[in-house]
C-alpha positions in Angstrom: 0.0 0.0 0.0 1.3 3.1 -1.0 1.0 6.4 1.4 2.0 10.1 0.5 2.9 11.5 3.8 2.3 15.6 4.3 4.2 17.4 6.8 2.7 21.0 7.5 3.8 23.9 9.6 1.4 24.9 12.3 1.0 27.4 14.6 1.4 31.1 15.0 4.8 31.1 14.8 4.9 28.1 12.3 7.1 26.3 14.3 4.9 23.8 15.2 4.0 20.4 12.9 1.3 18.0 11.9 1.3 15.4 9.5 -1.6 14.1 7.5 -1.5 10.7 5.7 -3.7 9.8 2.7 -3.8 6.6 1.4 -4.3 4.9 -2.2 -7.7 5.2 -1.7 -7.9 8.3 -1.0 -8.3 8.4 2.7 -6.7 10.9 4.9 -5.4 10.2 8.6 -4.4 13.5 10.6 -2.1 13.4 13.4 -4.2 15.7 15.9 -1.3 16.6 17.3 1.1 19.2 17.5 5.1 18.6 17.5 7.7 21.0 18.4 9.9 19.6 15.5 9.8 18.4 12.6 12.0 15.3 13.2 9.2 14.5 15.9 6.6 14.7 13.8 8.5 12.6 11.0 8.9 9.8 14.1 5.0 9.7 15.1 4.1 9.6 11.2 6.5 6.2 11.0 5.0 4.8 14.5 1.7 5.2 13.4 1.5 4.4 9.9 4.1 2.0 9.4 4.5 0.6 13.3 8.5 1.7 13.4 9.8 2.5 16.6 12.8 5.2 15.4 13.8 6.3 18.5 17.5 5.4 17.7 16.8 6.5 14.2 18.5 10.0 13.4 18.0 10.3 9.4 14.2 11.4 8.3 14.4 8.2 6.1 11.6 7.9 2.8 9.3 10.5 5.0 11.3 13.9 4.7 9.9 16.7 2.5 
């Protein structure tokens, strides 16, 4: 299954992130939460969609923008 992962700015002073995932069919999953980096947000996204646990895991892999 193929997912395009979006990583968006949020925030007043944009320096917060969400992600949003949508799927091949079309279906979106939003994070509902806010992370204070980017390379935070690039972890949960991998958690939750693909079940990886990158806590040792520096590079932003096939997710980065």
């Amino acid at each position: 299954m193929a997912v395009k992962v979006q990583f968006k700015p949020v925030g007043r002073s944009g320096h917060e992130w969400i992600w949003k995932a949508r799927d091949e069919s079309n279906t979106i999953a939003i994070s509902g939460q806010r992370f204070d980096s980017l390379s935070d947000a690039v972890r949960d996204a991998r958690i939750q969609i693909d079940g990886l646990d990158t806590s040792d895991d520096d590079d932003d892999g096939p997710f980065a923008a």
